[in-house]
N, CA, C and O atoms as a GROMACS GRO file, in nm:
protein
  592
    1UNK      N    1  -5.973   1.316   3.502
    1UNK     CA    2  -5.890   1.279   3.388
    1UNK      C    3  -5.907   1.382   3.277
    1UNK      O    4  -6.015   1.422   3.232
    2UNK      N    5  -5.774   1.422   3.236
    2UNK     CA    6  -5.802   1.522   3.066
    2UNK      C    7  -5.782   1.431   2.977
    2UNK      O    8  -5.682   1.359   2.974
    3UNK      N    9  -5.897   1.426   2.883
    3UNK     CA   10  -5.957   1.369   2.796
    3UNK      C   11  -5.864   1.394   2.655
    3UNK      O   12  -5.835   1.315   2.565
    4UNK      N   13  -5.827   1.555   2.676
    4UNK     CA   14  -5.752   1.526   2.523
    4UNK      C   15  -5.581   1.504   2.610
    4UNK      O   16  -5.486   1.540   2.540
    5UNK      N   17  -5.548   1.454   2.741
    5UNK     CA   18  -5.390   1.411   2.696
    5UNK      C   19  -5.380   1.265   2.704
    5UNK      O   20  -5.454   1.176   2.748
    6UNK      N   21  -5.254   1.269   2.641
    6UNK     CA   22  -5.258   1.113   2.586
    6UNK      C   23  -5.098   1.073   2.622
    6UNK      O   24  -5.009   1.156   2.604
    7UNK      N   25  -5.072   0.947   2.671
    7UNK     CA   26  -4.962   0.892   2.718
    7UNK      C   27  -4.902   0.753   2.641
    7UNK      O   28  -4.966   0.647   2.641
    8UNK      N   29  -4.781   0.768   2.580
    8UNK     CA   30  -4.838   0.608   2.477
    8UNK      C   31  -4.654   0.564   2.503
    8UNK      O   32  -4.560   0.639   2.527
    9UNK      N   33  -4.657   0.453   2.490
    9UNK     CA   34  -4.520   0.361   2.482
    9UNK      C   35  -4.517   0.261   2.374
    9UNK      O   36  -4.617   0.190   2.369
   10UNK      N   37  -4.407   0.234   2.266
   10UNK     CA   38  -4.430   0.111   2.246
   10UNK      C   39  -4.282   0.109   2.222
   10UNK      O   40  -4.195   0.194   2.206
   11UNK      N   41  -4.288  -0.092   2.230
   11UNK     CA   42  -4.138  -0.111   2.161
   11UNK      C   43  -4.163  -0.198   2.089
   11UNK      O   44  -4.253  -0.281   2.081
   12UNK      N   45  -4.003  -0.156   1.990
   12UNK     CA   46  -3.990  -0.193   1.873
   12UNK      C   47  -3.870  -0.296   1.882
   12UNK      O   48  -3.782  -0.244   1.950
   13UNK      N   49  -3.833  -0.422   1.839
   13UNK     CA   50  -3.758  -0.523   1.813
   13UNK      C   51  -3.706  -0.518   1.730
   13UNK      O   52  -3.760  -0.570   1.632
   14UNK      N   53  -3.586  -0.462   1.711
   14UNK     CA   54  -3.572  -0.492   1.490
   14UNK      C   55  -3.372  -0.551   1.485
   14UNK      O   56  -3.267  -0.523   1.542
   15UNK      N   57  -3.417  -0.631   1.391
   15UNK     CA   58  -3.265  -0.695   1.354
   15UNK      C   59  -3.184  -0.613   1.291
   15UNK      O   60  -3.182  -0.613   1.168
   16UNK      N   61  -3.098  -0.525   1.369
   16UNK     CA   62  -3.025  -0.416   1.324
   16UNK      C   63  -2.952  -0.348   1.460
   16UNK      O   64  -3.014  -0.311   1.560
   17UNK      N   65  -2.800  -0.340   1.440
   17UNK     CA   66  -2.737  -0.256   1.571
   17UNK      C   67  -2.821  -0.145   1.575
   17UNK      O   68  -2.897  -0.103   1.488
   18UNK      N   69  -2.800  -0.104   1.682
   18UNK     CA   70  -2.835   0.041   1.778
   18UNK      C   71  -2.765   0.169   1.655
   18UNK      O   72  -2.814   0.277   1.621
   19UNK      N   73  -2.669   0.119   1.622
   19UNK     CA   74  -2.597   0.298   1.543
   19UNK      C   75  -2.714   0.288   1.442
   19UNK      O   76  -2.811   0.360   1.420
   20UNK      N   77  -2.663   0.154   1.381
   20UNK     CA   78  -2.754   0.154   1.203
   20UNK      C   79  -2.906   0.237   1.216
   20UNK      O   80  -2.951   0.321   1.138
   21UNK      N   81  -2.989   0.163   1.383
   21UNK     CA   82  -3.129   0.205   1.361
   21UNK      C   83  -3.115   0.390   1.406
   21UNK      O   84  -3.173   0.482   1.350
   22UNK      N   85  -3.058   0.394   1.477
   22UNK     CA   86  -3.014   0.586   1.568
   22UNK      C   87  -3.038   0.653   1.380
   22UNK      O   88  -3.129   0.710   1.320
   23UNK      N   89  -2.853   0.589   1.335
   23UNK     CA   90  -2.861   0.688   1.199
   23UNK      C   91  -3.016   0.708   1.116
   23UNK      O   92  -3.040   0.823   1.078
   24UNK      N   93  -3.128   0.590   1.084
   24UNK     CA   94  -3.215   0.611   1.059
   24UNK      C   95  -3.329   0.707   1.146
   24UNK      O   96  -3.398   0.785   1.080
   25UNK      N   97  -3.344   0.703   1.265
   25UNK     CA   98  -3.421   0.772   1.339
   25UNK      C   99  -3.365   0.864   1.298
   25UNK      O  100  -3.421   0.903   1.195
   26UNK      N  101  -3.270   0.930   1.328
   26UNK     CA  102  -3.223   1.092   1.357
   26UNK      C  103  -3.248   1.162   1.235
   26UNK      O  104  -3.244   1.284   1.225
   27UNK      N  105  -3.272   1.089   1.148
   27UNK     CA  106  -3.334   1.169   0.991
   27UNK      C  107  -3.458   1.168   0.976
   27UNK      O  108  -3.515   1.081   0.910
   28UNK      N  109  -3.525   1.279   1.041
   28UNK     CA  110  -3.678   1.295   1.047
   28UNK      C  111  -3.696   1.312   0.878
   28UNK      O  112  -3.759   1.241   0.800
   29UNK      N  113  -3.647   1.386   0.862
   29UNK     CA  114  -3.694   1.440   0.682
   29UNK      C  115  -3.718   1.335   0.617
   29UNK      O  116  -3.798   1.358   0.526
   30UNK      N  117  -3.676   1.208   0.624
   30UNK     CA  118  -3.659   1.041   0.610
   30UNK      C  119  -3.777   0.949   0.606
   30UNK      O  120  -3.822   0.866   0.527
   31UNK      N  121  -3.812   1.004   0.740
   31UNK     CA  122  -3.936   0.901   0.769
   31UNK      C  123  -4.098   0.913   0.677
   31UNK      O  124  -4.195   0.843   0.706
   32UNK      N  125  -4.096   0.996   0.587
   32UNK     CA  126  -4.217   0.951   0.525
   32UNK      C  127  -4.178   0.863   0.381
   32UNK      O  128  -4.259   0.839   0.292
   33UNK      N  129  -4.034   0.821   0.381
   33UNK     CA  130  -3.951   0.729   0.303
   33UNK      C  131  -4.019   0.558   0.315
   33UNK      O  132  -4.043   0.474   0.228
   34UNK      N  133  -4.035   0.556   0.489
   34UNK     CA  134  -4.040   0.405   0.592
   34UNK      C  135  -4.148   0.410   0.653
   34UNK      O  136  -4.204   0.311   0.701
   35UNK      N  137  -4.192   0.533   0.659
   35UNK     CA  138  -4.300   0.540   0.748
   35UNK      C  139  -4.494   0.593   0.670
   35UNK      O  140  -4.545   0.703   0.651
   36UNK      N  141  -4.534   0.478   0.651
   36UNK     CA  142  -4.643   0.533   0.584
   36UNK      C  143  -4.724   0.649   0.629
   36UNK      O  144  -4.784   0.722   0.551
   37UNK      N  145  -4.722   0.659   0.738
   37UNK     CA  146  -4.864   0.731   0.799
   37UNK      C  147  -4.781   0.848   0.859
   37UNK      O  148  -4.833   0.917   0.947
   38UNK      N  149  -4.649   0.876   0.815
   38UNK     CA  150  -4.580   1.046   0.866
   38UNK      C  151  -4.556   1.037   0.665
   38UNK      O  152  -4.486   0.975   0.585
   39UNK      N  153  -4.650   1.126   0.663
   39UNK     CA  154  -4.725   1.204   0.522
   39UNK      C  155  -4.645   1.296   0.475
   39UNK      O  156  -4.637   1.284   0.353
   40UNK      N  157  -4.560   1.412   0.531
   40UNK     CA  158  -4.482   1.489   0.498
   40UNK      C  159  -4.364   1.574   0.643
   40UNK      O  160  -4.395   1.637   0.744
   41UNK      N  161  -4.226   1.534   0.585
   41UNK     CA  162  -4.165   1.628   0.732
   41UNK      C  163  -4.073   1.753   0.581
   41UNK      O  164  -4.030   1.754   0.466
   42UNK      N  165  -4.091   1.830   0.696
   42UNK     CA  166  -4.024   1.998   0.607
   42UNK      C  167  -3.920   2.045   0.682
   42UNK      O  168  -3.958   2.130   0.762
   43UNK      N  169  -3.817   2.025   0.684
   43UNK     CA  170  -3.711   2.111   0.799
   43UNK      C  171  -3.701   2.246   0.790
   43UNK      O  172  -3.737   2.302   0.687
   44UNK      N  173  -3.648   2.319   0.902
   44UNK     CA  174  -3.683   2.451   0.889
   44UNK      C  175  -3.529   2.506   0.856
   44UNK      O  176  -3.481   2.593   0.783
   45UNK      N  177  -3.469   2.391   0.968
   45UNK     CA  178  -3.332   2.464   1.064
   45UNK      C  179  -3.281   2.341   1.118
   45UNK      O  180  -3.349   2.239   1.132
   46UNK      N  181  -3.145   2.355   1.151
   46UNK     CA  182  -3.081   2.220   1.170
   46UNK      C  183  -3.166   2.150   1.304
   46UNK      O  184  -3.155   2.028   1.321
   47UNK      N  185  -3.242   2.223   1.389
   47UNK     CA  186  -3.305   2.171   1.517
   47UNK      C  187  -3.462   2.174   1.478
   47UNK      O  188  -3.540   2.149   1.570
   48UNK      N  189  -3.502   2.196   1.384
   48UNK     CA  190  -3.673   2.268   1.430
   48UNK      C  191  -3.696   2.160   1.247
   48UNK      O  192  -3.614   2.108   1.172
   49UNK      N  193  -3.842   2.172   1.244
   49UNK     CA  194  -3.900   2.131   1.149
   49UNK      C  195  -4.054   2.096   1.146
   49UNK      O  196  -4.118   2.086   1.251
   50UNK      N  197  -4.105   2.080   1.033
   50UNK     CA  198  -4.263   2.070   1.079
   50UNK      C  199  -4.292   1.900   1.015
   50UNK      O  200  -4.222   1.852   0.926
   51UNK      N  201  -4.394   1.836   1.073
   51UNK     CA  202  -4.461   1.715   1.026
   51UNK      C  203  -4.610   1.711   0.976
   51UNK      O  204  -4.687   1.750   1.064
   52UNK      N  205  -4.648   1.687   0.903
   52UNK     CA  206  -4.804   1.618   0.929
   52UNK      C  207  -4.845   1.436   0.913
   52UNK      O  208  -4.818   1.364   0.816
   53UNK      N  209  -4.891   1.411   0.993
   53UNK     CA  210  -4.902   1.265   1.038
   53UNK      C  211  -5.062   1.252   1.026
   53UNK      O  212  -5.137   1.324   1.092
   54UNK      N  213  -5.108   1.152   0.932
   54UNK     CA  214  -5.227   1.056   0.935
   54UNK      C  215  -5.220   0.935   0.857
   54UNK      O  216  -5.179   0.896   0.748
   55UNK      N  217  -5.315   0.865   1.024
   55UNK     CA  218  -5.326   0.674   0.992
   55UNK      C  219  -5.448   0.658   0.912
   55UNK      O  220  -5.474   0.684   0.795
   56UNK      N  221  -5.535   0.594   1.036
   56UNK     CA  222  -5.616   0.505   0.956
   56UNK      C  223  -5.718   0.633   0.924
   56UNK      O  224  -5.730   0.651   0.803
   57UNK      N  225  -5.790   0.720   1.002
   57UNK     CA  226  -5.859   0.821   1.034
   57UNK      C  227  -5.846   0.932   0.943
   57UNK      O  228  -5.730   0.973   0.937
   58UNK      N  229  -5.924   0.992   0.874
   58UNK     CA  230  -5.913   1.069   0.707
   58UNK      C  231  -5.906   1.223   0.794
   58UNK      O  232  -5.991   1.308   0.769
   59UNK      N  233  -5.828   1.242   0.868
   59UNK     CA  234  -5.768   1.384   0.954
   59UNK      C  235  -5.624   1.378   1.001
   59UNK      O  236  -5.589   1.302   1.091
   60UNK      N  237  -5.536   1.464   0.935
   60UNK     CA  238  -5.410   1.536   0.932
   60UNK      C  239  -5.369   1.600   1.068
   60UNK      O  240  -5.412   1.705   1.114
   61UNK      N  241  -5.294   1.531   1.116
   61UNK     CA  242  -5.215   1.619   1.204
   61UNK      C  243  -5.094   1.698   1.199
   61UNK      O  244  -4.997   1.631   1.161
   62UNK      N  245  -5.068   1.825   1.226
   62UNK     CA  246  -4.984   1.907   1.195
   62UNK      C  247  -4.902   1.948   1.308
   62UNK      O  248  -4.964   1.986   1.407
   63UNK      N  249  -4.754   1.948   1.314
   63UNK     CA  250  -4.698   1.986   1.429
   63UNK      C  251  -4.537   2.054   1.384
   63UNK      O  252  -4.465   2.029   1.287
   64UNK      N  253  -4.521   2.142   1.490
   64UNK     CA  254  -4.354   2.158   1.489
   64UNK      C  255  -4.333   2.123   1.594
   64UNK      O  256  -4.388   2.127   1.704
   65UNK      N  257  -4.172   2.056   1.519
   65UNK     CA  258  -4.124   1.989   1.587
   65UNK      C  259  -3.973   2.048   1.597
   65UNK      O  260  -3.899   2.101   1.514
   66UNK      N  261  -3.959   2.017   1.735
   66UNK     CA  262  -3.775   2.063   1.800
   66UNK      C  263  -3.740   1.988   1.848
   66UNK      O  264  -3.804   1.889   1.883
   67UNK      N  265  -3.580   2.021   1.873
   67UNK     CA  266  -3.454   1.832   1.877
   67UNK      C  267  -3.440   1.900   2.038
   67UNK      O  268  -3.399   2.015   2.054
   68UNK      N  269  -3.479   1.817   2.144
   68UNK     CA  270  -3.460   1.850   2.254
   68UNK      C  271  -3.318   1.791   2.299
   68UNK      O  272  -3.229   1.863   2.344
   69UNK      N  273  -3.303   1.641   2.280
   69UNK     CA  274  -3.213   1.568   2.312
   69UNK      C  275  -3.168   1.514   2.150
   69UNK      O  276  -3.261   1.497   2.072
   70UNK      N  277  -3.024   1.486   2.100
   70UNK     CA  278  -2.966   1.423   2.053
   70UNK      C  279  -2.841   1.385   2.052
   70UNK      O  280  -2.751   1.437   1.986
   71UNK      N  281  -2.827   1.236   2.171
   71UNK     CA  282  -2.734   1.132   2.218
   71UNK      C  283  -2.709   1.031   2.161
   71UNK      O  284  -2.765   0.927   2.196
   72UNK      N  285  -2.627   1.031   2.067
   72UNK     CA  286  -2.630   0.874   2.024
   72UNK      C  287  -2.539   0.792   2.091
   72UNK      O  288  -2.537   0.670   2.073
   73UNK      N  289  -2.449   0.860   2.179
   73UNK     CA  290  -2.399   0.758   2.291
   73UNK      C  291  -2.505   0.684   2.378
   73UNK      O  292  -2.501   0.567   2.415
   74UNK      N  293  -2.612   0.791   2.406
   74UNK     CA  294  -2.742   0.728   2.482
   74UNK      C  295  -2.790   0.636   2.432
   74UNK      O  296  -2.813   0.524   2.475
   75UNK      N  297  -2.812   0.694   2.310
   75UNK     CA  298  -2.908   0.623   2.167
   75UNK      C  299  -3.027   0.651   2.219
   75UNK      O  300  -3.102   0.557   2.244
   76UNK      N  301  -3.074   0.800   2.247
   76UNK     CA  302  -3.171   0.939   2.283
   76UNK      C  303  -3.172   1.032   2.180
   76UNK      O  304  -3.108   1.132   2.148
   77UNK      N  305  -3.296   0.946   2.128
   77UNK     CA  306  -3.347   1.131   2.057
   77UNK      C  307  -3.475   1.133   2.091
   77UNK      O  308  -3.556   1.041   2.088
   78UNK      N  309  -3.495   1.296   2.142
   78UNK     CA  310  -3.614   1.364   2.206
   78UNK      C  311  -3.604   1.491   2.146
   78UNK      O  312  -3.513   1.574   2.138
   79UNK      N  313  -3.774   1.486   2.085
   79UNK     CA  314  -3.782   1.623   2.059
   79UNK      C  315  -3.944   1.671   2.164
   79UNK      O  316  -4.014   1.610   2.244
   80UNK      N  317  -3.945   1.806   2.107
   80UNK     CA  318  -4.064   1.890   2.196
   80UNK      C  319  -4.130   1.859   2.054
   80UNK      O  320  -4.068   1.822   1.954
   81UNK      N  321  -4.295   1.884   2.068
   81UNK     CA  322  -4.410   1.897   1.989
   81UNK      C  323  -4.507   2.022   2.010
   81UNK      O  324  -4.522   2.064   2.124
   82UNK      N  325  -4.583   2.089   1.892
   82UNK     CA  326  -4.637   2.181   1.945
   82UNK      C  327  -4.725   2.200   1.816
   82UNK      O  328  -4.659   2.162   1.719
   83UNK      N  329  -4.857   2.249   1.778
   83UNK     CA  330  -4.894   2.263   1.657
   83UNK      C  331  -5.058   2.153   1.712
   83UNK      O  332  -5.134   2.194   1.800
   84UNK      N  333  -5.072   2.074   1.670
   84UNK     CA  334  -5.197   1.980   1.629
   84UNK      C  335  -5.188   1.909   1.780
   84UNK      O  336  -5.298   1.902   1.836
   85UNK      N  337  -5.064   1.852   1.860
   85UNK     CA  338  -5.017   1.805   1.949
   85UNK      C  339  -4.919   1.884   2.005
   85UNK      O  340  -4.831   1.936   1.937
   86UNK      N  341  -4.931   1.902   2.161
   86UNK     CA  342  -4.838   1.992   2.187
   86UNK      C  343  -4.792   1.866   2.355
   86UNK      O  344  -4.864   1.827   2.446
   87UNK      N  345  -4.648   1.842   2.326
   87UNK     CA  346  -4.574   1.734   2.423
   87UNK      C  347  -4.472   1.700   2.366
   87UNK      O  348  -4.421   1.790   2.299
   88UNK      N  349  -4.405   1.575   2.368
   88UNK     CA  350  -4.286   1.530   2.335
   88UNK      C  351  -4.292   1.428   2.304
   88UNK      O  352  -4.376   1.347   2.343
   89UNK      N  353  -4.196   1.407   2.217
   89UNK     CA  354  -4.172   1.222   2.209
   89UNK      C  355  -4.035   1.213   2.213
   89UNK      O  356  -3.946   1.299   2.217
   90UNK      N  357  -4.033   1.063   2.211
   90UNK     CA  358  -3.842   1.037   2.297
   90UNK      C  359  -3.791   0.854   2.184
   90UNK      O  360  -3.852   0.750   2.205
   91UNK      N  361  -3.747   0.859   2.144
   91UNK     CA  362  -3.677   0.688   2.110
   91UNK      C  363  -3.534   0.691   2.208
   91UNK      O  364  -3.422   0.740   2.216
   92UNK      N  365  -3.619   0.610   2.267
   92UNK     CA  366  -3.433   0.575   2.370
   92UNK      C  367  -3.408   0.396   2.296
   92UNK      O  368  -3.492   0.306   2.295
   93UNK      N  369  -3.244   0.391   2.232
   93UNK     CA  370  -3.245   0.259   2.200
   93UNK      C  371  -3.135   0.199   2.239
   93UNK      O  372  -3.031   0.262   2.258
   94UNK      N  373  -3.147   0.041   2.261
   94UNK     CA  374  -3.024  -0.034   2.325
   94UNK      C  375  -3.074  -0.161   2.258
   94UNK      O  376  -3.179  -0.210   2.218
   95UNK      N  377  -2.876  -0.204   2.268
   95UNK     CA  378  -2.870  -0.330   2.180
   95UNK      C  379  -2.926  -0.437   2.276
   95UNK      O  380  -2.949  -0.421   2.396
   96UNK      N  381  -2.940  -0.521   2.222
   96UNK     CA  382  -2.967  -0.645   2.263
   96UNK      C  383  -2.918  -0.782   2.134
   96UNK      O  384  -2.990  -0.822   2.043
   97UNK      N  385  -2.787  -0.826   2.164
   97UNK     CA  386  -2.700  -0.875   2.086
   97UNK      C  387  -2.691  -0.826   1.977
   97UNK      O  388  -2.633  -0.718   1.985
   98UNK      N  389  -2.735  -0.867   1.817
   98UNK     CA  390  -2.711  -0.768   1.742
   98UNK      C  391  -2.817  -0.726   1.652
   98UNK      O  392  -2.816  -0.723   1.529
   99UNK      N  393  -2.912  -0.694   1.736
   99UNK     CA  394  -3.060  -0.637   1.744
   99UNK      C  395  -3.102  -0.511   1.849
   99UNK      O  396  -3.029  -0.490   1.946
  100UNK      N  397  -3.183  -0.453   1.832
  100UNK     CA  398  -3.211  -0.287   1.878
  100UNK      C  399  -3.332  -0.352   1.955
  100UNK      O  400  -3.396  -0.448   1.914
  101UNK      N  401  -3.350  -0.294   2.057
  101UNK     CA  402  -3.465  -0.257   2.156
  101UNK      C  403  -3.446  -0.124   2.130
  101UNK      O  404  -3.342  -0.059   2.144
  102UNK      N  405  -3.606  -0.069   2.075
  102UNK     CA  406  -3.630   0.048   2.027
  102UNK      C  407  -3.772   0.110   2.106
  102UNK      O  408  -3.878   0.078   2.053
  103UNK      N  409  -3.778   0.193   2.223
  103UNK     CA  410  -3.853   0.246   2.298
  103UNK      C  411  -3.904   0.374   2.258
  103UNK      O  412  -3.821   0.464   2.269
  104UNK      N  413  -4.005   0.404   2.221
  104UNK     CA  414  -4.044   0.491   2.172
  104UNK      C  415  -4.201   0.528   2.264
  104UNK      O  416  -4.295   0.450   2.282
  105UNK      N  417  -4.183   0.706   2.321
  105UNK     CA  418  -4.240   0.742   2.424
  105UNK      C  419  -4.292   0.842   2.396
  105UNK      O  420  -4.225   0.929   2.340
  106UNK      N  421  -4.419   0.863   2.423
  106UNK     CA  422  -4.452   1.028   2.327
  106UNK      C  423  -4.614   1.037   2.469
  106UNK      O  424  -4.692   0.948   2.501
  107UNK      N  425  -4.607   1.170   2.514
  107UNK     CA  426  -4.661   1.230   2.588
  107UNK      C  427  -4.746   1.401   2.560
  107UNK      O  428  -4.724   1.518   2.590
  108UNK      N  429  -4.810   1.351   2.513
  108UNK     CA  430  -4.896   1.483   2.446
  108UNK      C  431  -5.047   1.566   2.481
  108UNK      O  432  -5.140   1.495   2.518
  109UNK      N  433  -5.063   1.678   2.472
  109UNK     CA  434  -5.213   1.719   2.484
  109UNK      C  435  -5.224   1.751   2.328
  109UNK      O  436  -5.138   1.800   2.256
  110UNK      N  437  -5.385   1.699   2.289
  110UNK     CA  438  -5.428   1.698   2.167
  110UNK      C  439  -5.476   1.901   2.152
  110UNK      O  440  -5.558   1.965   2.217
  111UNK      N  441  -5.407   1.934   2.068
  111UNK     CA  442  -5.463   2.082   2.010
  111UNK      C  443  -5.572   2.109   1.953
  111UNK      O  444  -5.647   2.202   1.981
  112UNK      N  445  -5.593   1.987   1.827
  112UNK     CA  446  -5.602   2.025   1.712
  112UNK      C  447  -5.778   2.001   1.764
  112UNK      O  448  -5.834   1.906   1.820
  113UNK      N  449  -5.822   2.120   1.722
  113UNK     CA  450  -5.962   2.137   1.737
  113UNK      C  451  -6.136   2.037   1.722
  113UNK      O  452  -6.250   2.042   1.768
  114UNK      N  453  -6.055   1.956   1.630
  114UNK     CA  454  -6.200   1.854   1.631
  114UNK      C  455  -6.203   1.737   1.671
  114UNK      O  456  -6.301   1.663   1.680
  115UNK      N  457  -6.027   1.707   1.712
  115UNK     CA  458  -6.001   1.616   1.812
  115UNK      C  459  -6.066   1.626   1.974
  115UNK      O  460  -6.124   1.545   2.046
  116UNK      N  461  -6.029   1.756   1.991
  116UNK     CA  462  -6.086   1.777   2.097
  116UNK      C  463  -6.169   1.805   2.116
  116UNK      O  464  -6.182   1.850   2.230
  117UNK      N  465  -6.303   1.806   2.019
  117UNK     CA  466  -6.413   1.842   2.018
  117UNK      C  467  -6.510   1.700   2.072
  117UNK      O  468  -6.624   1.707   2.118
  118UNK      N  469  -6.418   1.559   2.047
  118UNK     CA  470  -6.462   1.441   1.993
  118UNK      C  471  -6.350   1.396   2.093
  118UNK      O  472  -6.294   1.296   2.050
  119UNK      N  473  -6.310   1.432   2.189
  119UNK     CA  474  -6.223   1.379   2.326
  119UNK      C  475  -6.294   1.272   2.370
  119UNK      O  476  -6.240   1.161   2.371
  120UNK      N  477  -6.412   1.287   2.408
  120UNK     CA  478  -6.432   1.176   2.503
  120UNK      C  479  -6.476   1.084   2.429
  120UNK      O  480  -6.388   0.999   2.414
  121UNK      N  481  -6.580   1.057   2.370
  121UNK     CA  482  -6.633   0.954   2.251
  121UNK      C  483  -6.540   0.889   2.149
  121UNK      O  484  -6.547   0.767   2.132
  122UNK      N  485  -6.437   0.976   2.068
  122UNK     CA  486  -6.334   0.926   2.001
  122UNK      C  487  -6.214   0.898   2.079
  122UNK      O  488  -6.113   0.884   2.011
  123UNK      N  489  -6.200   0.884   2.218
  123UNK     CA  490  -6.064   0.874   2.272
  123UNK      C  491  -6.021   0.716   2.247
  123UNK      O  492  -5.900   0.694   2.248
  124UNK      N  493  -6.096   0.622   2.229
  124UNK     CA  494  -6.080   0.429   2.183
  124UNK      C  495  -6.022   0.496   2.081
  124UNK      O  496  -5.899   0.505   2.075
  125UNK      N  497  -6.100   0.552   1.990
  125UNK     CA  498  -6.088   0.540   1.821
  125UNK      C  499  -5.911   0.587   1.815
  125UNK      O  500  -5.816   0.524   1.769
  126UNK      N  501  -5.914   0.685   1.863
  126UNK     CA  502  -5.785   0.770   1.890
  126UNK      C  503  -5.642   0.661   1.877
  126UNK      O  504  -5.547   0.631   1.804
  127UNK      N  505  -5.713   0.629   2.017
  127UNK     CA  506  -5.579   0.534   2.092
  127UNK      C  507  -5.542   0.416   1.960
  127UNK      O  508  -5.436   0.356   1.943
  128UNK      N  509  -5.662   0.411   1.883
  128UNK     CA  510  -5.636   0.291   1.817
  128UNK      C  511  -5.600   0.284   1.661
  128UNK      O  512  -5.575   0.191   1.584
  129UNK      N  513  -5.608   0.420   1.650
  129UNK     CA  514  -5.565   0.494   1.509
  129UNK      C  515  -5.409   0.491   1.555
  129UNK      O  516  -5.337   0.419   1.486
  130UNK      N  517  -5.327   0.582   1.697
  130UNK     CA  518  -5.211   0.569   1.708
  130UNK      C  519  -5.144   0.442   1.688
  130UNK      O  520  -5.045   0.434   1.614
  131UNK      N  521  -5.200   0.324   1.762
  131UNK     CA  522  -5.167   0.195   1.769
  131UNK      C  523  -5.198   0.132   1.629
  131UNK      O  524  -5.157   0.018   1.607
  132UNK      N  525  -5.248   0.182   1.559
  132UNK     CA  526  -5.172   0.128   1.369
  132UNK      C  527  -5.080   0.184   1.303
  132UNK      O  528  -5.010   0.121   1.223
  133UNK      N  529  -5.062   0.349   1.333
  133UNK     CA  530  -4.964   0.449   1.316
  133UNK      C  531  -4.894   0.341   1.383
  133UNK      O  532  -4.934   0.234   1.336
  134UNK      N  533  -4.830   0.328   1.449
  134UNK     CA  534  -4.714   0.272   1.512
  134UNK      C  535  -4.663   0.144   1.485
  134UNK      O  536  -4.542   0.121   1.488
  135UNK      N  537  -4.780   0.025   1.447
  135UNK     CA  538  -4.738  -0.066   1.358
  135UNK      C  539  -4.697  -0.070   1.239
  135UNK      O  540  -4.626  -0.150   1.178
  136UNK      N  541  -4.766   0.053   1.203
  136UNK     CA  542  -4.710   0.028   1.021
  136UNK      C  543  -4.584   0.124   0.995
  136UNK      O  544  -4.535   0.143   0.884
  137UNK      N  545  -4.539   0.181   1.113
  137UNK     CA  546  -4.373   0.240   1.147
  137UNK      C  547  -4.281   0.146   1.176
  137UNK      O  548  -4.175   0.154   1.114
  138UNK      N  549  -4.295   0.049   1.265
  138UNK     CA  550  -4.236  -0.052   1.290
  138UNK      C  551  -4.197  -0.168   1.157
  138UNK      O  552  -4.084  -0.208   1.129
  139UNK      N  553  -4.296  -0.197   1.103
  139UNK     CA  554  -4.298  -0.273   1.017
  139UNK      C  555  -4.203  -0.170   0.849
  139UNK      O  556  -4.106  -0.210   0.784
  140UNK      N  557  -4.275  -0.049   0.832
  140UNK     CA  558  -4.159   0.008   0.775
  140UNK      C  559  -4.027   0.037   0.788
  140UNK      O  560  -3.947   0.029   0.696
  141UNK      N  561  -3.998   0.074   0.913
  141UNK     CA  562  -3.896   0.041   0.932
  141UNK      C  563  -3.767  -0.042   0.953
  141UNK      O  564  -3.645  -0.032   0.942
  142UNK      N  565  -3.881  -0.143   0.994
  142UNK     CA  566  -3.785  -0.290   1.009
  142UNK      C  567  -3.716  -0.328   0.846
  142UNK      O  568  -3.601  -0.361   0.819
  143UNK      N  569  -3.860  -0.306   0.736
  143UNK     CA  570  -3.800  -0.334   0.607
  143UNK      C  571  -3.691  -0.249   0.528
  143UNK      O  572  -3.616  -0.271   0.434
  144UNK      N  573  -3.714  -0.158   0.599
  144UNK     CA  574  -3.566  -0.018   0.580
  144UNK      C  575  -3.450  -0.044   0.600
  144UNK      O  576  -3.353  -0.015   0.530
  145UNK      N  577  -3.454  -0.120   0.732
  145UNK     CA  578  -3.326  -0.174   0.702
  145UNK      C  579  -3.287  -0.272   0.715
  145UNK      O  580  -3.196  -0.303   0.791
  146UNK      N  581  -3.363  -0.358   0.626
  146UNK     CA  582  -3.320  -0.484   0.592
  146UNK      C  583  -3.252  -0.412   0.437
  146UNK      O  584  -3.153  -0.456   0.378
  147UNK      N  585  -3.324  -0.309   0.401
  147UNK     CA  586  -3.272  -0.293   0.251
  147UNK      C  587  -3.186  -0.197   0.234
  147UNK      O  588  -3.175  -0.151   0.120
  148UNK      N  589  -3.126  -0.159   0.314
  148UNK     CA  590  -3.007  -0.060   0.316
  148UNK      C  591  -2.895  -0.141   0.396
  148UNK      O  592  -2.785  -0.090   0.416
   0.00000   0.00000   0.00000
């Protein structure tokens, strides 16, 4: 097993069509608006841009990021990752009456040096820093658009 890659899924439920939640995803520059723990996004270029992301854990992750896929007939957006994390992540979304099933898939090897220094011993801590990152996205987001 490699210790620094990491495989994660979660879904998201939120009372809102598929376009309404897409138009919010597809605006990365956006999400440190809804999203507590994505700290700063910088666009470069209509496809490329950089992030830094930290949860509970007092260490910054830094990445660029590129638009691999953007379908909103699919209701697919995938970009590549590279920087602190180097992989991809994907939101594929579908309605479910007039509510979003929101799948969100991200497949990565950890870069960033003291992560991987602290692979095997911090890999719980890891998993479980992502898994609040991801609740407190969900939960921002859900209130995003209740208020828009």
């Amino acid at each position: 097993m490699d210790w620094c890659r990491y495989r994660f899924r979660s879904v998201w439920r939120l009372a809102a069509p598929p376009d309404r939640v897409y138009a919010v995803l597809e605006r990365a520059e956006d999400y440190p608006r809804w999203w507590p723990q994505v700290r700063e996004v910088t666009p470069v270029d209509e496809a490329t841009g950089t992030a830094r992301f930290r949860s509970v854990l007092p260490y910054d992750l830094v990445v660029t990021v590129v638009a691999l896929r953007h379908d909103p007939g699919a209701g697919v957006l995938e970009v590549g990752l590279s920087g602190d994390l180097d992989g991809w992540a994907r939101w594929t979304l579908t309605g479910e009456g007039t509510s979003t099933r929101a799948v969100y898939e991200q497949e990565v090897e950890v870069r960033a040096r003291l992560m991987r220094a602290f692979s095997v011993p911090g890999r719980p801590v890891f998993r479980a820093n992502h898994a609040l990152m991801m609740r407190g996205g969900r939960r921002g987001l859900a209130a995003h658009l209740q208020a828009v």
